[in-house]
C-alpha positions, 0 to 999 in steps of 0.5 A: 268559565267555559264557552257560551251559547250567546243567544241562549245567554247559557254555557255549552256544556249545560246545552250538551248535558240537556240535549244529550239527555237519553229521554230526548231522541235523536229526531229531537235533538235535530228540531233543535238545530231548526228552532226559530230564532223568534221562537226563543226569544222572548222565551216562551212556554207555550208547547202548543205554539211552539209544536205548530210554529212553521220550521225550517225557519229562514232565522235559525238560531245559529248558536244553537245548532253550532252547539249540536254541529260542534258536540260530538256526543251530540253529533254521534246520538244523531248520527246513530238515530238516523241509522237505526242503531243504538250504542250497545252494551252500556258497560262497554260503551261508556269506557269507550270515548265518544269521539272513537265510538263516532270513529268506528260508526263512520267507518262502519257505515262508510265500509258498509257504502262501498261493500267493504268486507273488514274480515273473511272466513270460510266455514264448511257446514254440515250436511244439514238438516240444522244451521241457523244464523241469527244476528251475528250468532252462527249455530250449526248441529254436526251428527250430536255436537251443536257449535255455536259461532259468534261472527266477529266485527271490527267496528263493535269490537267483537272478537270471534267466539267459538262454543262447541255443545256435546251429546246433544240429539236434537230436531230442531234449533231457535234463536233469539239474540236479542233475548239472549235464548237457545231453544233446542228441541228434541222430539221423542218418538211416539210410544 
């Protein structure tokens, strides 16, 4: 049998799967870390009393935020909360094991304090009129050839993505990343 949360009287791996729920946010599992030791026992559910109980309480349940403190999935929902930052693509993430995920976002944001450059690369852009970036999407318009240019990152494991779109006369290029679109806009002349 595993480790138990003695003043919860319940298994750590059973806290860890609850709070790490994805219908808990981050700022949720943090209330948890402060929960009164007098709210919890004897149990209570009553919500309201619960929700206007005064926090920090001077008796925090110890047990309870050791298992926050010691869980580094739970650790890392926090952590990536606090940042406003969620843990990407789903298929990707989930054959990444946490405790590298944690890694990496501790590195990123520890490059990201002292303004560590992880890569550099110059690029010669064309002489206009069209260049957009948006996000780690670089897209550039060079006489009828659109290049689109995904920036690479260490700490999201993005290696560096060159397309290059031919015959294409356009006045006008808009990204949105987050819906994954390319608008390209051609505006005919007037008859």
């Amino acid at each position: 049998m595993g480790q138990r949360c003695a003043s919860l009287n319940l298994p750590v791996e059973l806290l860890e799967h609850v709070l790490g729920q994805p219908e808990l946010s981050f700022r949720e599992v943090l209330r948890c870390k402060m929960v009164c030791v007098h709210l919890l026992w004897p149990p209570t559910f009553n919500t309201e009393a619960v929700a206007n109980a005064p926090l920090p309480c001077p008796q925090v349940n110890r047990g309870l935020k050791g298992v926050i403190d010691r869980s580094i999935s739970l650790r890392y929902k926090v952590e990536l909360g606090a940042r406003g930052m969620v843990d990407g693509t789903p298929g990707v993430q989930a054959r990444t094991p946490t405790v590298h995920r944690m890694k990496r976002l501790e590195a990123s944001q520890e490059a990201w304090d002292r303004f560590k450059w992880t890569s550099q690369r110059t690029l010669t852009f064309p002489s206009w009129p069209i260049s957009l970036l948006d996000g780690d999407l670089l897209a550039m318009l060079e006489g009828e050839d659109l290049r689109l240019l995904r920036t690479p990152s260490k700490f999201r494991d993005l290696e560096e993505d060159e397309k290059v779109l031919h015959g294409l006369t356009l006045d006008d290029l808009y990204i949105d990343k987050a819906s994954n679109l390319l608008v390209a806009i051609r505006r005919d002349p007037p008859e």
